[in-house]
Each structure stands twice: as C-alpha cells, then as structure tokens.
C-alpha positions as CSV (number, residue, x, y, z in Angstrom):
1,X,-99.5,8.9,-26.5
2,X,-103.2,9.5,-27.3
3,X,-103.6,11.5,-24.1
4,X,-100.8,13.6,-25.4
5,X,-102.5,14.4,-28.8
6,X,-106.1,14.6,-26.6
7,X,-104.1,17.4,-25.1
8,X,-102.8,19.4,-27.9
9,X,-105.7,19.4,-29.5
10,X,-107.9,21.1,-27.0
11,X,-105.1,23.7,-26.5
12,X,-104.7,24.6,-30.0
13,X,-108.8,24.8,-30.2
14,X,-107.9,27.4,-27.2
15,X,-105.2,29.0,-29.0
16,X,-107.4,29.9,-31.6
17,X,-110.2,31.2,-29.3
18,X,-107.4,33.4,-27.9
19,X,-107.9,31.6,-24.1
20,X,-104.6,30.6,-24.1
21,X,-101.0,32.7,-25.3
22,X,-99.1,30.0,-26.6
23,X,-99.8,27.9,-29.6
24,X,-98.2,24.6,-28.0
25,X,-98.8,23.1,-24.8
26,X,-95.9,21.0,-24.2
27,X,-92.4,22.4,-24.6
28,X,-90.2,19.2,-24.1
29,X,-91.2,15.7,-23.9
30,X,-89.5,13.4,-21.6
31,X,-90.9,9.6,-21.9
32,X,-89.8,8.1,-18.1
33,X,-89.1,4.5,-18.7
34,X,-91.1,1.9,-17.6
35,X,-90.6,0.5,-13.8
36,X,-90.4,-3.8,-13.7
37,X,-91.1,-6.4,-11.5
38,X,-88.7,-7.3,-8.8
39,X,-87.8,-10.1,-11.7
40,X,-86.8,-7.7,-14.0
41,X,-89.5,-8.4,-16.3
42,X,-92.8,-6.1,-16.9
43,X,-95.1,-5.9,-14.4
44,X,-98.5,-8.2,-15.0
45,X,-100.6,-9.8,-12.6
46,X,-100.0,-13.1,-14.8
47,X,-96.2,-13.4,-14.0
48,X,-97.4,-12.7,-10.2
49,X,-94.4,-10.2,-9.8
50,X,-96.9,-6.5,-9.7
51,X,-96.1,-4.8,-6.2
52,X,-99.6,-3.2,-4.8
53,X,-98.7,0.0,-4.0
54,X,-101.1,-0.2,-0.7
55,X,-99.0,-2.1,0.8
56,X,-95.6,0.0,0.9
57,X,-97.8,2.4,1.5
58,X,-98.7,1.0,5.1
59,X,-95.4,-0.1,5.3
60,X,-93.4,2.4,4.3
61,X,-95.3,5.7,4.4
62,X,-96.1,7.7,0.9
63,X,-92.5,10.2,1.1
64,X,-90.7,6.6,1.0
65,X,-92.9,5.0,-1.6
66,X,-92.4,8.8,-3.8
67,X,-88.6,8.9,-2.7
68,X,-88.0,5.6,-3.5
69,X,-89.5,5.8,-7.1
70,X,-87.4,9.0,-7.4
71,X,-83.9,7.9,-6.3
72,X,-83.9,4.6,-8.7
73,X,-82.0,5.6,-10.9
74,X,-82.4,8.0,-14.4
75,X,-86.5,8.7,-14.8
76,X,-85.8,8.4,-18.7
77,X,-84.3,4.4,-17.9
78,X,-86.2,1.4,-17.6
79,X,-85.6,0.3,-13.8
80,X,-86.4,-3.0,-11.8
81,X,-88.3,-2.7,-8.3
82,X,-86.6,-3.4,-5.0
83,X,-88.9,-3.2,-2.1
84,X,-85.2,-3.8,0.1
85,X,-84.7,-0.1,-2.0
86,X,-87.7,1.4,-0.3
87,X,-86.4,-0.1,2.8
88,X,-83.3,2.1,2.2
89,X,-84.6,5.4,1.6
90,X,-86.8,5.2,4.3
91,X,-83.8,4.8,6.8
92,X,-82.5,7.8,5.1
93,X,-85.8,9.4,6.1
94,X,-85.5,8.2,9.3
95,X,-81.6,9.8,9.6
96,X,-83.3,13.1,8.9
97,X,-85.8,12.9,11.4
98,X,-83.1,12.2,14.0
99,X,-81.0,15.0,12.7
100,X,-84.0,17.6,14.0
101,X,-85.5,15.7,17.2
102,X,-84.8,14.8,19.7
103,X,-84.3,11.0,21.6
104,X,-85.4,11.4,24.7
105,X,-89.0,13.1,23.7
106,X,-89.6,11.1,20.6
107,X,-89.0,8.1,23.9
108,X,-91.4,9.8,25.9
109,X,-94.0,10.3,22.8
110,X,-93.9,6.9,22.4
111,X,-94.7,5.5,25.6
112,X,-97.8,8.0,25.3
113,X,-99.3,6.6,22.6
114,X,-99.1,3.2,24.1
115,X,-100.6,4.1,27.3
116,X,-103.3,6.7,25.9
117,X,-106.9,5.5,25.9
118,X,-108.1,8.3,23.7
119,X,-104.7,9.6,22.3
120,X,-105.3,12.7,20.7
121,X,-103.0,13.1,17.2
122,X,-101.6,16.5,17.7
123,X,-101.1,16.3,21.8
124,X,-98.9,13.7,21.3
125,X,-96.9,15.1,18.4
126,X,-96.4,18.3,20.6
127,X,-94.7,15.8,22.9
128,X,-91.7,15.6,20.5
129,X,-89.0,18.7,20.8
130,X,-86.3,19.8,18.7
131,X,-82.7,18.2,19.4
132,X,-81.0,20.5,21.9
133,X,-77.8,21.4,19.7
134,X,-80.8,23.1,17.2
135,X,-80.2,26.6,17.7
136,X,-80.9,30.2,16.5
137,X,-76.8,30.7,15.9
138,X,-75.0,32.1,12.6
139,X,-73.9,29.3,10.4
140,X,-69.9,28.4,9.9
141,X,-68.3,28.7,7.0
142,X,-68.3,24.9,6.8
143,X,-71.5,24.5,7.5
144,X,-72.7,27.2,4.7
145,X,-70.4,25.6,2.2
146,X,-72.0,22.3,3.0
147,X,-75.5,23.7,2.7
148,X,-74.6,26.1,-0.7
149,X,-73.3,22.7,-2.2
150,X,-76.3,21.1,-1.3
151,X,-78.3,24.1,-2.6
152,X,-76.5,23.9,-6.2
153,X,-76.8,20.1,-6.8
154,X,-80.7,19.6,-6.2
155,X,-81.8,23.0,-7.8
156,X,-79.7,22.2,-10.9
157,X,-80.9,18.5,-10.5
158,X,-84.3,19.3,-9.6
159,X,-84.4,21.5,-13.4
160,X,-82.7,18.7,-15.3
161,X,-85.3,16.0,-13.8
162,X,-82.1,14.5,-12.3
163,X,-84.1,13.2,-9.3
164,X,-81.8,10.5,-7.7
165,X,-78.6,12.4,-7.8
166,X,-80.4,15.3,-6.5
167,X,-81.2,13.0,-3.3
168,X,-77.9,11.9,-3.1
169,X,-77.0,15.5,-2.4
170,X,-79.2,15.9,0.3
171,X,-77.8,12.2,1.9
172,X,-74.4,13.6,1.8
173,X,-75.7,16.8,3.8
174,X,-77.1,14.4,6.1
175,X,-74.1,12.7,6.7
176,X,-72.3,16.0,7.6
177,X,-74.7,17.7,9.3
178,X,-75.0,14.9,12.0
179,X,-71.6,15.1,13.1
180,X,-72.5,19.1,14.0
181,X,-72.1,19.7,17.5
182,X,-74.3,22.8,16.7
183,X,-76.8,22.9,14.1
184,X,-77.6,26.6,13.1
185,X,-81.6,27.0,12.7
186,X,-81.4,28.9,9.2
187,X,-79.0,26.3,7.7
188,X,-81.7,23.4,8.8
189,X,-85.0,25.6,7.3
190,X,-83.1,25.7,3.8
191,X,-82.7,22.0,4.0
192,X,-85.7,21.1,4.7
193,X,-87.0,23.2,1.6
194,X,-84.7,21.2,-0.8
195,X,-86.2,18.4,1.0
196,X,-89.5,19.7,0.3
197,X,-90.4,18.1,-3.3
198,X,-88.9,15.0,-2.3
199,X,-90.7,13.9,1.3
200,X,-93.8,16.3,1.4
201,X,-95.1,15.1,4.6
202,X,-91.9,15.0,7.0
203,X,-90.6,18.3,5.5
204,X,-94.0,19.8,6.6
205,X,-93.8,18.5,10.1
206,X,-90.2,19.7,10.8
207,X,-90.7,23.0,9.4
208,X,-93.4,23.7,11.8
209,X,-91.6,22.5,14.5
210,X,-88.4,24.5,13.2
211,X,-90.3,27.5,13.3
212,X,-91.3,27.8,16.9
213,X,-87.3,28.4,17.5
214,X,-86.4,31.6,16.0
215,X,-89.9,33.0,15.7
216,X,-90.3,32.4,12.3
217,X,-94.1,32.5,10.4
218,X,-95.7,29.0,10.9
219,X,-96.9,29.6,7.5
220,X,-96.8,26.3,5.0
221,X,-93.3,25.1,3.5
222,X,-95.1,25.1,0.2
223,X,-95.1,28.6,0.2
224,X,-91.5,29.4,1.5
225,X,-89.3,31.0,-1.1
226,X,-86.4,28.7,-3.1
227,X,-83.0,29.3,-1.7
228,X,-80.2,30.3,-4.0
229,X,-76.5,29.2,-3.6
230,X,-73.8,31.7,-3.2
231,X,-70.7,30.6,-5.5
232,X,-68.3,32.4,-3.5
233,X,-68.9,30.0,-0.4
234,X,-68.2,27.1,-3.1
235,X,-64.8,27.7,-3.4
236,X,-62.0,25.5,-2.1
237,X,-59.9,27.1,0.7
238,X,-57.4,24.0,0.2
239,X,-56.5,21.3,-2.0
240,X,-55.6,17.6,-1.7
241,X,-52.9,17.0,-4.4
242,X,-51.6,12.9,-4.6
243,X,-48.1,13.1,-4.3
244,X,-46.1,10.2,-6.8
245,X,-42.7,8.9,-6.4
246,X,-42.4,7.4,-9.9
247,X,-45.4,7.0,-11.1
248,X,-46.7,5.0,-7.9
249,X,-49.4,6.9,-4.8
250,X,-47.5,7.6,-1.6
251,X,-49.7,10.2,-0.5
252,X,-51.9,12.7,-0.3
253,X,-51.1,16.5,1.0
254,X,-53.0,19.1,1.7
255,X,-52.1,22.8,0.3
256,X,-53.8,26.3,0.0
257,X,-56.0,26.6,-3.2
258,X,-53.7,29.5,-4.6
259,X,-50.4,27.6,-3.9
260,X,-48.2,28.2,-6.9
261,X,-45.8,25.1,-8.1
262,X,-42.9,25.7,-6.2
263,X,-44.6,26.0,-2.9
264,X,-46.7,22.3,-4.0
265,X,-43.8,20.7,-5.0
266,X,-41.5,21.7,-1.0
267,X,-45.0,20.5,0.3
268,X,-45.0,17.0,-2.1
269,X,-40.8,16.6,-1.5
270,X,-41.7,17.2,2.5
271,X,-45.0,14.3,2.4
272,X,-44.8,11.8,5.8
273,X,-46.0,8.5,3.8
274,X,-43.6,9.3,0.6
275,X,-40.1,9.6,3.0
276,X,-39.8,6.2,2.9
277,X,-39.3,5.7,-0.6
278,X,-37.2,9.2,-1.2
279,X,-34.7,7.8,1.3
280,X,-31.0,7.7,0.3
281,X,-32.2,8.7,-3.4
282,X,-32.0,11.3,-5.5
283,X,-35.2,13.1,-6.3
284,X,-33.8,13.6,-10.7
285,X,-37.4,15.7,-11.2
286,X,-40.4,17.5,-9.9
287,X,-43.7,17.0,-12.4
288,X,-46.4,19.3,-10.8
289,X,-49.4,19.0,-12.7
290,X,-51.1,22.4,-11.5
291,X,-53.9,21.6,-8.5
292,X,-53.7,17.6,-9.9
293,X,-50.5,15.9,-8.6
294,X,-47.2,16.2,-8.4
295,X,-44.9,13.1,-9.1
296,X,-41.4,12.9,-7.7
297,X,-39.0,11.2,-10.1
298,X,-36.0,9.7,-8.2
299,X,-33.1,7.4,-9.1
C-alpha cells in the first residue's frame, strides 16, 4: 500500500501547484487477489512451487501467459496456478488463428522455415494467406447478432474488470464463427478489436493481414476505434419454451418471440416428444408461464 500513499502524495503536492485538476488520483481501488502455487499455497522459492514466468513465456508465448492470468477466474479472488490452464487458452488462441488463415499456406510456411538457410522473418509470414471463405461480403443477421452479443459482453466486462467472462464471450464467438461457410471481413475486424486487450500480438498480426482484403488503412489496431453494439440486433426472433406434462420435461418447442398464450399453448399441446404421454388422456389445464414454459396438466 505504501506505493499507493507514495502516489497520492505527489499528486496532491501537484494539486496544489495547480499541475494537475483533480485533487485525488485514484477514483476506485480494486485490490486483485493474490495468484498461488500450483499447491494452492503462496508462492515462495522455499516451498519450491514459484512458476518462472520465462519459461511459459518460451513456451507459451506472452498473449497466453497475459490470457491465461486474465481468464482465471474473478481478478479481486485469490486463485491457484495451472500451467495445464495456460495450456488451454493457448489452444483457444490457436482456434482463432485457424478461424483467419488458412491450412494449406500456414503448411507451406512451415516447410520454409525448415528448409531456409537465411530465413528472413517477414518473407515468410507473407507466405501465410487469409482462409478462402474470408471475404469482403455484408454480414447476416446471424452473424451480426453473434458479433453485437459478443460486442456487449466484453465492453461491459472489459468496464467492470470482468476479465475471464469477457473471454468467454469471445470463445463462444469462436465456436460460432467457425462453423461460417462465409466469414464477412467487417464482422472479423470488430473481433479482432475486442480481441485486442486480451492477445496484443496475434490481434496485431491478423489485423494487418485482414486489411489487405477490403482495402482497409494498414494503420495499428491500437488505434482503431471501439465498436458499439446495436440492441436492436440483440433481440430474439424466437423462443424455446419447455413444454411440461405434469410437472415433468417432455420438450422443448420453438415459437415466435411475440407469440401470445394461446398460440404457445396449440404449439406446447402439438410438441412431437410430449405425444406420448398426452395419449388417450385428457389435457384438465394449460399453465403458460409467459415466454417461460408451459405445463400441460392431464388426467
């Protein structure tokens, strides 16, 4: 805490000076709790458990080593290392670089390297292209609500210091995106901005690689403006309501977002799985929890 006081001091000195226009330096304090051993006791080089950071930095790579230490857990709780952790985030990493480039280059790129006597850094990486189904095309509406989702978790994450669930935004995005047969160019840049904070280095590369495809600035990511989320592409076209026959899940339908009761409970009395058990019986009443469920009580 004395570096904190340190701090405040010297501001204050400069508050009074008239240097500086506020009279504190610090509007919140957040203590981030302390990081252990991978025996979940503190870190010391007498209980032989301290992790050099070196090392998962040759390992690893530094935007594993900073996602990793982000995506623990809450940055206010005290949290045990796992180096099989930094394992995992760094195959998410890996899942985004195969989401831009593509297979057959990055092949190529690596036989040069192993053949090169003199390889030259930059010749090679020019060797590795963007993934064919990457193209300058207008975005879905899937594809945008999928991004604008994305875009509202991590900047309201990112502003409540809510690092690891801000991360497992952009894993979820992931996991759609890849199943895209096209991936619109626009809908990737945003991405990679969120990704930005998160994985420095790799965000950096694809951008630049990114922007040779719709003619874009090749100017740095770091100075590429935040994207904002439009809430009407947030909103839910459908519905999955669980249909109950007494009490007990027989299945789940799917209905439009405005449906009123009546229409829910045709859809819930009509459900494949729940025939079975409405067979030969007498459906006594209809309980239609508005966009919840609806439970078919029958005798």
């Amino acid at each position: 805490m004395l570096h904190l006081l340190y701090a405040r001091f010297w501001h204050k000195v400069l508050f009074d000076l008239g240097y500086v226009s506020t009279p504190e330096p610090f509007f919140k304090l957040v203590n981030q709790g302390l990081i252990l051993g991978e025996d979940g006791q503190k870190m010391s080089k007498s209980r032989g458990n301290v992790v050099n950071p070196d090392d998962i930095l040759k390992e690893f790579g530094a935007d594993a080593f900073r996602l990793y230490e982000m995506f623990m857990g809450p940055l206010e709780m005290v949290k045990p290392w796992s180096t099989q952790g930094v394992a995992g985030v760094y195959k998410f990493l890996g899942r985004v670089w195969r989401l831009f480039v593509d297979e057959n280059s990055e092949t190529e790129f690596e036989q040069a390297e192993t053949t090169a006597k003199t390889p030259s850094g930059q010749d090679l990486l020019d060797l590795i292209k963007l993934d064919s189904t990457i193209q300058d095309v207008s975005a879905t509406p899937a594809q945008l609500k999928t991004l604008h989702t994305c875009i509202k978790k991590v900047t309201e994450d990112l502003d409540g210091m809510r690092f690891n669930t801000a991360i497992s935004a952009m894993m979820v995005f992931v996991n759609d995106a890849m199943s895209w047969e096209t991936k619109p160019v626009a809908v990737l840049r945003d991405f990679l901005i969120l990704l930005a904070p998160f994985a420095p280095h790799l965000a950096e590369e694809l951008w630049a690689k990114l922007s040779t495809l719709n003619s874009q600035p090749s100017t740095s990511l770091s100075y590429a403006p935040w994207p904002k989320f439009d809430p009407t592409l947030l909103v839910e076209d459908t519905l999955e309501i669980p249909v109950q026959v007494n009490g007990k899940l027989r299945d789940v339908i799917k209905v439009p977002a405005n449906a009123d009761n009546a229409t829910v409970e045709a859809a819930a009395k009509t459900a494949e799985k729940a025939q079975p058990f409405l067979a030969g019986k007498t459906i006594k009443k209809a309980i239609v929890v508005p966009k919840k469920l609806v439970n078919l009580v029958v005798g």
